[in-house]
Structures are given as structure tokens and as C-alpha cells.
C-alpha positions as CSV (number, residue, x, y, z in Angstrom):
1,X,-26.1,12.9,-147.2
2,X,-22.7,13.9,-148.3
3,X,-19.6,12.5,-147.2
4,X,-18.7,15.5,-145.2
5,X,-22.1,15.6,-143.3
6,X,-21.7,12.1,-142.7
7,X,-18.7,12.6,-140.9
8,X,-20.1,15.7,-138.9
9,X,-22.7,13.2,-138.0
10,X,-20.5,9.9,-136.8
11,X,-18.4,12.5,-134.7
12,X,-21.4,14.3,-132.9
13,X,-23.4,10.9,-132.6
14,X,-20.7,8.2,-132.4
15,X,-18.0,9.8,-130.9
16,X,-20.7,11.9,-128.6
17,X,-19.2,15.4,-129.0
18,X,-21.3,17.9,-128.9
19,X,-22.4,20.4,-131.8
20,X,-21.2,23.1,-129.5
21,X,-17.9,21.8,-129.7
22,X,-17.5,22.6,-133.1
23,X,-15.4,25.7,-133.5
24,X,-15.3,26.2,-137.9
25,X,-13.3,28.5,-140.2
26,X,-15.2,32.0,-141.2
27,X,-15.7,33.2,-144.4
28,X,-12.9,35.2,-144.0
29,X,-10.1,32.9,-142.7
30,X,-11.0,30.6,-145.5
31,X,-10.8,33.6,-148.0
32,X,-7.4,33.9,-146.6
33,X,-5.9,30.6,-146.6
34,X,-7.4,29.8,-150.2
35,X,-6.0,33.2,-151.5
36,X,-2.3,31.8,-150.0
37,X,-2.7,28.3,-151.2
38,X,-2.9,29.6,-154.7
39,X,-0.4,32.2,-154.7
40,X,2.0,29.4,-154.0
41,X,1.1,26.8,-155.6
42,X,-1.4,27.8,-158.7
43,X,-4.2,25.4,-156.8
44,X,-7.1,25.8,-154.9
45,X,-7.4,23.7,-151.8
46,X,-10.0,20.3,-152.1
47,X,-13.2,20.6,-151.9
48,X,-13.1,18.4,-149.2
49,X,-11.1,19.6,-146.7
50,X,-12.5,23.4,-147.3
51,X,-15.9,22.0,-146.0
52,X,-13.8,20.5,-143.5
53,X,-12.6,23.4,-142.1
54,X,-16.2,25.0,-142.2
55,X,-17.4,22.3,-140.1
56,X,-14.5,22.3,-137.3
57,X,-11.3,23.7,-138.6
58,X,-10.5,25.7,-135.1
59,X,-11.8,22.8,-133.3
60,X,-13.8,19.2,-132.5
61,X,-13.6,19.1,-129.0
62,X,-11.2,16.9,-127.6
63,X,-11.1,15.0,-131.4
64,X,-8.5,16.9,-132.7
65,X,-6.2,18.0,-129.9
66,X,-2.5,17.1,-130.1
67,X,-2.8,16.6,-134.0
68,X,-2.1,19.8,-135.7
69,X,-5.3,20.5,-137.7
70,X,-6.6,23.8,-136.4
71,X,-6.9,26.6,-139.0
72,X,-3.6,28.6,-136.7
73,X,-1.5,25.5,-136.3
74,X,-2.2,24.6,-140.2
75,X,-1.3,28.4,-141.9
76,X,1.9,28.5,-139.9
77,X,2.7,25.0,-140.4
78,X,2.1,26.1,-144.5
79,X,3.9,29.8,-144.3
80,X,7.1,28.4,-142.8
81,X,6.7,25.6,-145.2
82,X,6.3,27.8,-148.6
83,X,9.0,30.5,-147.3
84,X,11.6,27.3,-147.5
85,X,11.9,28.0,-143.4
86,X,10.6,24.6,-142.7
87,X,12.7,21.6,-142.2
88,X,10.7,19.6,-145.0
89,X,12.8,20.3,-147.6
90,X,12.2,16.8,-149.7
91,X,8.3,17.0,-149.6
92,X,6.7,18.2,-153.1
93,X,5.8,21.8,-152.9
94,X,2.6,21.4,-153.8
95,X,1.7,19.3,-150.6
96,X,-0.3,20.9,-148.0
97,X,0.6,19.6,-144.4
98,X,-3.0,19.5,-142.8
99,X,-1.7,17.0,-139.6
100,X,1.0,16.9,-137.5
101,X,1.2,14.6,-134.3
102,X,2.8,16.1,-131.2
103,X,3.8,12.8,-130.2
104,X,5.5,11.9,-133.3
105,X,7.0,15.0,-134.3
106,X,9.0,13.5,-137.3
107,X,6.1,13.1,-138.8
108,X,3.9,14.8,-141.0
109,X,1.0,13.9,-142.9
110,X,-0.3,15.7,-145.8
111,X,-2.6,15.4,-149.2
112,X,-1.4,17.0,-152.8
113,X,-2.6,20.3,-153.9
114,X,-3.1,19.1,-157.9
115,X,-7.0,19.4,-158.6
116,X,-8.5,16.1,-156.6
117,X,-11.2,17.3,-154.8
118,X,-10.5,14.3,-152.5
119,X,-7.1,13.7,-152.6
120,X,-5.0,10.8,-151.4
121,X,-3.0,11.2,-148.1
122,X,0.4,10.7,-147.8
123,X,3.1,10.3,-144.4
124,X,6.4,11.6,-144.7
125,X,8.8,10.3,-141.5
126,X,11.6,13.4,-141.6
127,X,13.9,10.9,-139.9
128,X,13.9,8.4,-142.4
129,X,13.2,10.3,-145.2
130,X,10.3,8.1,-146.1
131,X,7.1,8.8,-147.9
132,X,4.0,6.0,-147.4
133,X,1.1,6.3,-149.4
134,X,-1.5,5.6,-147.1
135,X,-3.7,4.6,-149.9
136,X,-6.6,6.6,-148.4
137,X,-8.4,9.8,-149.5
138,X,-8.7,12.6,-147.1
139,X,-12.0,12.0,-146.5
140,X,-11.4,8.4,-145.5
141,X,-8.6,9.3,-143.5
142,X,-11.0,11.1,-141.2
143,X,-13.1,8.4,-141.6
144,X,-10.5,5.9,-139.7
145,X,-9.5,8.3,-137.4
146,X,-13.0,8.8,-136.0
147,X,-13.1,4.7,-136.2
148,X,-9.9,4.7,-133.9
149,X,-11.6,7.8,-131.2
150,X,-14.5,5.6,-131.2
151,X,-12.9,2.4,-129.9
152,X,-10.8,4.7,-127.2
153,X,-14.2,6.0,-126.2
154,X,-16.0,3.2,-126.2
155,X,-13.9,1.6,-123.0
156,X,-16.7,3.9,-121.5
157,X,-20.0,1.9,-121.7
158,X,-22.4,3.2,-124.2
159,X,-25.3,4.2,-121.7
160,X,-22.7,6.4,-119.7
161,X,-21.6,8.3,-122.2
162,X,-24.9,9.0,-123.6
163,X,-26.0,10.4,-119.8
164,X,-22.7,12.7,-120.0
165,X,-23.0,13.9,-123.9
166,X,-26.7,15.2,-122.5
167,X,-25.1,16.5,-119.6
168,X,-22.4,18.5,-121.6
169,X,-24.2,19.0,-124.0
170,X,-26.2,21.1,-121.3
171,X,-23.2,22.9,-119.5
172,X,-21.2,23.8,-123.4
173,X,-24.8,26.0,-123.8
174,X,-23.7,28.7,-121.0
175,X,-20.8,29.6,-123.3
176,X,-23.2,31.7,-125.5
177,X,-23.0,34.0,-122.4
178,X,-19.7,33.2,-121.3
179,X,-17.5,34.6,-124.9
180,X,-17.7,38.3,-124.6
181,X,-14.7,40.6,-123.2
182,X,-14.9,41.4,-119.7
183,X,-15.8,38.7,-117.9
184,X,-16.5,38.6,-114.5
185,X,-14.4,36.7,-111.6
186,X,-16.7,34.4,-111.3
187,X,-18.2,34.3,-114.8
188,X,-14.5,33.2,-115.7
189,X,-14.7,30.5,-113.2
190,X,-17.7,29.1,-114.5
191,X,-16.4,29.0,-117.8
192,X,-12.8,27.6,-116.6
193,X,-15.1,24.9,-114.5
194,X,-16.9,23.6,-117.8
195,X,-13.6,23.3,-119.5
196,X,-12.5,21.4,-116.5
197,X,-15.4,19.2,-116.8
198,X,-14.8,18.7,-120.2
199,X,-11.5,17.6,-119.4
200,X,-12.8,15.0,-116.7
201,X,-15.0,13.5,-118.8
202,X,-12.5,12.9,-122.0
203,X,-10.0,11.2,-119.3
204,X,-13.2,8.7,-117.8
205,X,-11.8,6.0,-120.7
206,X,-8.5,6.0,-118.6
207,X,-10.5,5.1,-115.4
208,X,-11.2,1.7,-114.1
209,X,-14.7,0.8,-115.4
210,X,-15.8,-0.4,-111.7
211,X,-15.3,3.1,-110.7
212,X,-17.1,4.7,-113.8
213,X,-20.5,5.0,-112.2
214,X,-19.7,6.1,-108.9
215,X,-17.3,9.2,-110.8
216,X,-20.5,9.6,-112.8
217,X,-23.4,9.6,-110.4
218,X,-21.6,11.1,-107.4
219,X,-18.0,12.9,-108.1
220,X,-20.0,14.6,-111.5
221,X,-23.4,15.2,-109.9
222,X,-21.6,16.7,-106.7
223,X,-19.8,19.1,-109.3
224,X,-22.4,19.9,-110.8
225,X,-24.7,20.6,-107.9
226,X,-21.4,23.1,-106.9
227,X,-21.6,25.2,-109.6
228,X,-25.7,25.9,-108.4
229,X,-24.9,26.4,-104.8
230,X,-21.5,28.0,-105.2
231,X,-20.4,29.4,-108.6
232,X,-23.4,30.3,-110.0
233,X,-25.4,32.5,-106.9
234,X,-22.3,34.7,-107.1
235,X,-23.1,35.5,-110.9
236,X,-26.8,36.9,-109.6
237,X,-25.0,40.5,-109.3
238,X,-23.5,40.9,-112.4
239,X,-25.7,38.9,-114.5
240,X,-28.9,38.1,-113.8
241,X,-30.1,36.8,-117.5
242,X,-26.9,34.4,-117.5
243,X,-27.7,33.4,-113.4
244,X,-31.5,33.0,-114.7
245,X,-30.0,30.8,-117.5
246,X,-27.3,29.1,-116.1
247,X,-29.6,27.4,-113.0
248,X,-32.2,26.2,-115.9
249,X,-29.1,24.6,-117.6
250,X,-28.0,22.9,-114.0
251,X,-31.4,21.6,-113.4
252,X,-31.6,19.8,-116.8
253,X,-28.3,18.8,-116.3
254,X,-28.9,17.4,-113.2
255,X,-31.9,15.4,-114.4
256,X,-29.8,13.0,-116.5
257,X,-27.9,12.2,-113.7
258,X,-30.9,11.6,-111.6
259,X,-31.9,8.2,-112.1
260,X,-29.0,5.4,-112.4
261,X,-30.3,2.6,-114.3
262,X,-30.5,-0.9,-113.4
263,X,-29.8,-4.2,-115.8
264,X,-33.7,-4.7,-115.7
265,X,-33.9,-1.3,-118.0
266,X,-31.3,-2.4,-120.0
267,X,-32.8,-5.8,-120.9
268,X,-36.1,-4.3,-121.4
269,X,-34.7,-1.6,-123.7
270,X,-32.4,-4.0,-126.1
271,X,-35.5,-6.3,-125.9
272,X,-37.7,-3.4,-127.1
273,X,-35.5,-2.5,-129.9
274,X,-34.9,-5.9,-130.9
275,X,-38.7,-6.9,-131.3
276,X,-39.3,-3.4,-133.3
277,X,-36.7,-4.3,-135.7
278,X,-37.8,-7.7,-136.0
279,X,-41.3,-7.0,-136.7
280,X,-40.8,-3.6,-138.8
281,X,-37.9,-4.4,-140.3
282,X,-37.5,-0.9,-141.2
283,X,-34.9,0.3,-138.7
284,X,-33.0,2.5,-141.2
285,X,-35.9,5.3,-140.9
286,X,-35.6,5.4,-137.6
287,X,-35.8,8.7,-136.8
288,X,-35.4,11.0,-133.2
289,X,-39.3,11.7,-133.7
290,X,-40.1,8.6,-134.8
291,X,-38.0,7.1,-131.2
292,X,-40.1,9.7,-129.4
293,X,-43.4,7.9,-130.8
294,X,-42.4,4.7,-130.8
295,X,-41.0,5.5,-126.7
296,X,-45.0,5.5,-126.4
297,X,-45.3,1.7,-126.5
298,X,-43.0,1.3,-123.2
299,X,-45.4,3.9,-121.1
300,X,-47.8,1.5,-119.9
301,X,-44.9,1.0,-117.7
302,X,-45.1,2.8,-113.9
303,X,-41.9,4.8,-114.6
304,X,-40.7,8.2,-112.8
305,X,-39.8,11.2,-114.4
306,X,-35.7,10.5,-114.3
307,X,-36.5,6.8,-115.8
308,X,-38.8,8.0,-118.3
309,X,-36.0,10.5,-119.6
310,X,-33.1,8.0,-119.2
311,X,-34.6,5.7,-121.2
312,X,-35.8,8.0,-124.1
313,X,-32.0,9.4,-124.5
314,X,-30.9,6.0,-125.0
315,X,-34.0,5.7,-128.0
316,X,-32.4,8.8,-129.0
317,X,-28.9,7.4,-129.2
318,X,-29.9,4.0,-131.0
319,X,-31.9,5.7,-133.3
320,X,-28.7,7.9,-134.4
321,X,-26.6,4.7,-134.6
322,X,-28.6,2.7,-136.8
323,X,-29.1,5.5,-139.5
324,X,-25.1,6.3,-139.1
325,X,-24.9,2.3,-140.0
């Protein structure tokens, strides 16, 4: 596994964002911006970073928002900076500015465009003047910032925020049907309500954790069961395939939010895992087919349908973390 796919991995299966939420570069757009890089400065961009921008470089859901990265922000970011527009004027000119914090706006962060298909990244405060060498390649860079998402996320207990990647994971599938011109009044609303949930559930690290569960199982799951019994009949006019579609996606939605576990399930689940690694001692192969198969040893137990599917999704999710170990 590369380096690259590694990090596609941590942020889908650490971070929980989902692969839907990946918006990358086309062929195109990165003909364009490789075409500019050399132009002005004789270099092609990293290898790194290209397959970067192939993997999210419009967009990794709520990863990369306020930061500057997207393919837009970056190429006008690098124009103004090559047409001597820019305020930079003491950066070497063959640095490429690929970050940009909109809470720090004096500072910029950016790698050197001189053959390193993993170059190192640099800061530059335009207050002070001052260059650090952060020591890091770009890859590595991306490596600590998903380290630093993951312990913001992680205020939400692990088990919750694999029941919501499942469940937005779900809802993100409508907008197959929802990016075309011409959207209905109400296909618009769905699509500005998933955005909105979206938004709800990056805020739930903010939140009080006593109150996490209760926003979860009831202020989500009343949403949720809204868009079925309000949004969504309207859409049966217009478009039945997407009504058809978008009630499936509800219901399985809906299921992960049907059972709330208990600290019984969690004890027998980490005792489960435990006892498999202890007698296998092969862990690192654990597999999602292989947690599906393995899932068979806990069903001599009397569970329902919602407990049976809770519990798999969290196989699902230790599985992930121990090969992303």
C-alpha cells in the first residue's frame, strides 16, 4: 500500500469520512495546473501531491475546510503569486503555496517545486517575516494533520461515530441523483438537508458528551424519519426512480440508528476481539470478510436484527483500525 492510499485509508476509516465525500481533480484540471507550474517555474509538481489532488483536491469533507487546499483556492492562490500580485514577495519563487489557514491569515504554508517527489514543507509567517522548516515531507504533513482531526473527532465515542459514518455514508448516496441542473424545489431541499446533516454531525465533538446519544438516537433519527414522511413523498411527482431510491436509503439509514447499545454489548464485543487476537495472534489480516466470518462465532447469541447489525459495523470498524495500525 502506498503512502498516498494509506492516507485515503486513515481518513475514510479513522477519521470516518466517507468515500463520497471525496471530491478529486480531473484529468483536465490537473493538465492545467501542471502545464502552469512549469511554465513558471521549469518543474513539475511532486508526485505526491498530484495523487493528492486525484484523491481529494476539490474536497475531503469537512477535513479540509478553512485551510486553503482545494484545486480553486490553490491556482489563484499560485496565479496572483507568479504575476508578483501577491503580498509574498520574500518566498522563493519556486514555492508552491498548497495551505493557507483562514484563521491565521499571515500564514502560509508551502513545499519547493525543485524535483522531490516528496518534498519538505515549509511556514512562512508574512508578519514576521519568518520561514520554519517544519522538518516534515508533504506526505507527513498530511499525516499529522489527520493525527490532529482524529483526536478533535474522537471527543465523539468511537461506537457513535461509527453508527453516524454508516448513516452518512447512506444519505451522501442520494447525491448521485441530486448533481444535475434543474433541480426541483424539493429535490434542492433534500440535498440542502444532507448538507445540513453533514454539518450537524461535524459540530457533535463540540457537544456535551451526556447529550451525544440522545442528539443521536432521537434529534438524528427524528430528522431522518422527516425527510421520509415530509421531504421525500413530495419528490414522488417529479422523480419517481430518486423517491424509489431515496426511501431505500432512509430505511437503511434508519436501521443503524435502531438499536442503542448497551455496556453489556460493549464488554462482550472488546472481550470477543480480545480473545481472537489472543488465540490467533494474527490480527493484522483481519479483513471486512474475514469480520463478517469470524461475526459467526457471536450468533449463538439470541440477537435482533438492529443488534446483529450494530454489532457487525463495529467488527467492521476494528477490523479497519488494526490493519491501518
Amino acid at each position: 500500500m502506498s503512502v498516498l492510499n494509506k492516507i485515503e485509508q486513515l481518513i475514510q476509516y479513522k477519521l470516518l469520512i466517507p468515500k463520497e465525500e471525496f471530491i478529486n481533480c480531473t484529468r483536465s484540471e490537473l493538465e492545467h495546473l501542471e502545464q502552469l507550474v512549469y511554465r513558471n517555474t521549469n518543474f513539475v509538481l511532486p508526485d505526491t501531491y498530484h495523487n493528492f489532488l486525484k484523491i481529494g483536491g476539490h474536497g475531503i469533507g469537512s477535513l479540509l475546510l478553512g485551510v486553503g487546499v482545494s484545486y480553486g483556492e490553490v491556482l489563484s492562490r499560485m496565479n496572483a503569486f507568479w504575476e508578483d500580485s501577491s503580498p509574498l514577495k520574500n518566498i522563493d519563487k519556486s514555492a508552491f503555496l498548497f495551505f493557507y489557514k483562514d484563521s491565521h491569515p499571515s500564514y502560509y504554508t508551502y513545499f519547493l517545486l525543485e524535483g522531490s517527489s516528496n518534498p519538505l514543507v515549509y511556514e512562512y509567517d508574512l508578519n514576521s517575516n519568518a520561514t520554519r522548516n517544519t522538518n516534515k515531507t508533504f506526505t507527513e504533513y498530511l499525516l499529522e494533520g489527520i493525527q490532529n482531526s482524529y483526536e478533535f473527532r474522537s471527543l465523539v465515542p468511537n461506537h457513535l461515530r461509527v453508527v453516524l459514518f454508516n448513516v452518512r455514508k447512506q444519505l451522501l448516496s442520494l447525491n448521485l441523483f441530486l448533481n444535475k441542473a434543474n433541480l426541483s424545489f424539493w429535490e434542492e431541499r433534500l440535498k440542502n438537508k444532507i448538507i445540513r446533516f453533514g454539518e450537524r454531525v461535524d459540530d457533535l465533538p463540540l457537544k456535551a458528551k451526556s447529550k451525544m446519544e440522545d442528539i443521536i438516537y432521537t434529534d438524528f433519527k427524528t430528522f431522518i424519519e422527516e425527510l421520509k414522511t415530509h421531504t421525500i413523498k413530495h419528490i414522488f411527482e417529479t422523480d419517481y426512480n430518486l423517491f424509489q431510491k431515496a426511501v431505500n436509503v432512509i430505511d437503511e439509514a434508519l436501521k443503524y440508528l435502531a438499536y442503542k447499545p448497551t455496556h453489556q454489548d460493549f464488554n462482550q464485543l472488546k472481550n470477543f476481539c480480545e480473545q481472537f487476537e489472543k488465540e490467533k495472534g494474527e490480527l493484522k489480516k483481519f479483513t471486512f470478510s474475514s469480520a463478517r466470518s469470524l461475526f459467526l462465532f457471536l450468533s449463538d447469541r439470541n440477537f435482533s436484527e438492529e443488534q446483529h447489525l450494530w454489532y457487525l459495523i463495529q467488527l467492521e470498524y476494528y477490523a479497519w483500525q488494526t490493519l491501518l495500525t
